[in-house]
N, C-alpha and C positions, 0 to 999 in steps of 0.2 A: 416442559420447563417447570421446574420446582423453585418455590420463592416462600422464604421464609415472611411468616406472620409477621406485625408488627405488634401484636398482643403479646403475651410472655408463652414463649411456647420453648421445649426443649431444643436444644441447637443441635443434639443427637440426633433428633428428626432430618435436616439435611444430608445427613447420613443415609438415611434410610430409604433402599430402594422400592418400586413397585410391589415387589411379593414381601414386602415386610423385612427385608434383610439389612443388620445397620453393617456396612463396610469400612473400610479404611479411607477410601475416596471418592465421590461420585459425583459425576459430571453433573450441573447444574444447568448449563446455557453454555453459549459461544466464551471461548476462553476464560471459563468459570465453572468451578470446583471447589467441592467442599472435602477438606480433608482431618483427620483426627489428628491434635496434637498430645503431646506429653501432659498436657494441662488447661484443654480444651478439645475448642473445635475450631475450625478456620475457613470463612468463604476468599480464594484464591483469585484473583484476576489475574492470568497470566501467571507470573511467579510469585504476586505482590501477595500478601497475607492484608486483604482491605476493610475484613472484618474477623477481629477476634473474640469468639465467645470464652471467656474463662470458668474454670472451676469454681471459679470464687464466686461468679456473678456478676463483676465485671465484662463491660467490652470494650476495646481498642477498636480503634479505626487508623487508616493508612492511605495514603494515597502512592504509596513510595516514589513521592517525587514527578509524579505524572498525571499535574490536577489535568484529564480530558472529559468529555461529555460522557465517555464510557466506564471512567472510574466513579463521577458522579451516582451515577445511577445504580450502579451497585453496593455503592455506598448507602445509595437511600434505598430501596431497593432490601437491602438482606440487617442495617443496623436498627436493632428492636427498641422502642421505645423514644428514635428521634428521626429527623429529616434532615437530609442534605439538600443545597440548591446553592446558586452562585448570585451575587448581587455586589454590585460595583467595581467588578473583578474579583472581588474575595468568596472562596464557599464556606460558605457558614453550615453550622450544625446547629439545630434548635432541639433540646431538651422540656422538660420539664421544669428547668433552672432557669432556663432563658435562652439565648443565640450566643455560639463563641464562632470561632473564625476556627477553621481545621488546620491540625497541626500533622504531622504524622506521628503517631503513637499519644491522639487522643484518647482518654478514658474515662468513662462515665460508668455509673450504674443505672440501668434502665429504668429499673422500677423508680426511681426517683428523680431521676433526671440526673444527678447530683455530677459533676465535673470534676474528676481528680487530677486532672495534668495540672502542671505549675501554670500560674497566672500570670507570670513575667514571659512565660514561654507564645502563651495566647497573645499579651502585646504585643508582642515584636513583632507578631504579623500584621497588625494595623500601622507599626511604623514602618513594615515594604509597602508601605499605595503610593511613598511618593518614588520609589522603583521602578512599580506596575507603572504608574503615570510613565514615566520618564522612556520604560519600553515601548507603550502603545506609543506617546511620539515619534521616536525611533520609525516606530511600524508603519506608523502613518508617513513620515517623508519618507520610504521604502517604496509605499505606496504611488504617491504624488511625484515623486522625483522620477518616474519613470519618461523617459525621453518619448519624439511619436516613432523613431526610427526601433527602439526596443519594444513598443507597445505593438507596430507591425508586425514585428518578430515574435512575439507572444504571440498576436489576435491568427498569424498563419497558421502557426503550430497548433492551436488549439481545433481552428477552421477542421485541419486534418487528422486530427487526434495524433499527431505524429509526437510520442513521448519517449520514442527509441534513446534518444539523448538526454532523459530527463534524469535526475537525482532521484536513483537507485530505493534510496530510504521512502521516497516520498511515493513508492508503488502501494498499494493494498496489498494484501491479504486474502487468500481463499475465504479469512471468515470474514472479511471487510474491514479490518483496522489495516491503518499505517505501520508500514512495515519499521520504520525509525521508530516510533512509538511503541510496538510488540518488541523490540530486540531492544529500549533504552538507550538509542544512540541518537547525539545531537545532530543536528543540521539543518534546521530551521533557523537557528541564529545565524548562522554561517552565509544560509541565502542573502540575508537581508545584510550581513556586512559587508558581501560580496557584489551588491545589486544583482544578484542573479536571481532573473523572475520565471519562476519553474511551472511550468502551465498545470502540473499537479498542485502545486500548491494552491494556485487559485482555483481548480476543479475540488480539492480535498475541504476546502476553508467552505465551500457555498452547498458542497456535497454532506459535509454532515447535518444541515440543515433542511436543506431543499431535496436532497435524493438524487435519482434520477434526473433531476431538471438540469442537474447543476453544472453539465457539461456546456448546454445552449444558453443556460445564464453568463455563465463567465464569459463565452466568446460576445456578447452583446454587451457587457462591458467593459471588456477591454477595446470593442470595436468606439465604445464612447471615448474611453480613456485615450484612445490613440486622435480622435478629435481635440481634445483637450477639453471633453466635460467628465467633470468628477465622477459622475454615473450616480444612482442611486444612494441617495443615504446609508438605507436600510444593508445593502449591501459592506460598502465601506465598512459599517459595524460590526456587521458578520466576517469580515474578515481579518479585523483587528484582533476581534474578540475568538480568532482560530491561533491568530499569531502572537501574542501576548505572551498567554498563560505558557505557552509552548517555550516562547524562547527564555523566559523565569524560571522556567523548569527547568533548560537546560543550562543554566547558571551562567547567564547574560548579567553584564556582557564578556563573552570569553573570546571575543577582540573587540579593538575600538570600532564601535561604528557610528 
């Protein structure tokens, strides 16, 4: 796994294979690729171009539209000179200038910090938090409103792993992402407009967090939920906090719910 400095180093180096060779493209990690442009160079998540180094010296950043814990991190991760991380729902980019909120087709120069994307464009993402609010509601009576008759219905499915029937989108991937998320297609909002509680969803929401665990977490909360206790704080949060940014992204709300 090759990971670009955060000191100033050439961004041709991501280019450059084991025996010295600089190529056209070259795998970096899991669905990530560094590829040459007409006027740069570019670190790739998927299709997204998430970090652009330019000729000039300039870099752009992107999220194209899919802030996940995996865009994050390659954001922070390959962008020289700042740090990405997420706080109060919103990811922020800290420079040398200070913290702005990520927009897609951020740009800064490194060596100074200095921010050149319009500054009307950076507010407007501080006036969606009362949006973000308004979805993680949403999220949360998604959550709560769940009947104990559908909470059984969950807590079986899960008991059995039986996801034969589950929402197609919400499988993984050979390399571990969400297959909705890898191929850009909504359906996260759609559950929650739908009350459809998809036992992937709540394995996927506790699984980027927890790992492995997150199979036998879910079934012991929902086994709560079907009691009719909330379950775990900490939980709750990580799931909001799976379902949120998701359904903002997929340009919620795209029915009433």
């Amino acid at each position: 796994m090759k990971h670009f400095s955060k000191l100033e180093t050439d961004p041709v180096e991501l280019l450059t294979d084991k025996r010295g060779k600089v190529r056209d493209s070259l795998r970096l990690e899991n669905n990530t690729t560094a590829v040459r442009l007409p006027d740069g160079v570019a670190v790739q998540l998927h299709e997204t171009d998430v970090v652009t180094f330019r000729d000039d010296g300039t870099v752009v950043l992107n999220s194209g539209g899919w802030d996940t814990k995996t865009t994050r991190d390659r954001l922070h991760r390959y962008a020289p000179g700042a740090s990405v991380g997420r706080r109060d729902g919103v990811t922020w980019v800290t420079t040398n200038a200070g913290q702005f909120p990520l927009v897609d087709g951020f740009e800064y120069r490194p060596k100074t910090g200095e921010v050149l994307t319009d500054p009307a464009q950076l507010a407007s993402v501080i006036t969606q938090d009362d949006r973000r609010k308004e979805a993680r509601r949403v999220a949360r009576r998604f959550l709560h409103s769940m009947t104990p008759e559908e909470a059984r219905d969950l807590g079986r499915r899960l008991e059995v792993s039986d996801f034969a029937g589950d929402c197609f989108l919400c499988r993984r991937t050979t390399d571990g992402d969400v297959l909705g998320e890898a191929v850009g297609s909504p359906h996260v909002s759609f559950h929650v407009a739908e009350r459809y509680y998809v036992p992937l969803l709540f394995v996927n929401a506790l699984r980027d967090k927890y790992g492995d665990r997150a199979g036998t977490m879910a079934l012991g909360w929902v086994r709560d939920l079907r009691e009719g206790i909330p379950g775990p704080g900490d939980l709750t949060r990580v799931f909001l906090d799976y379902l949120t940014p998701r359904m903002l992204a997929e340009g919620w709300p795209v029915v009433d719910v």
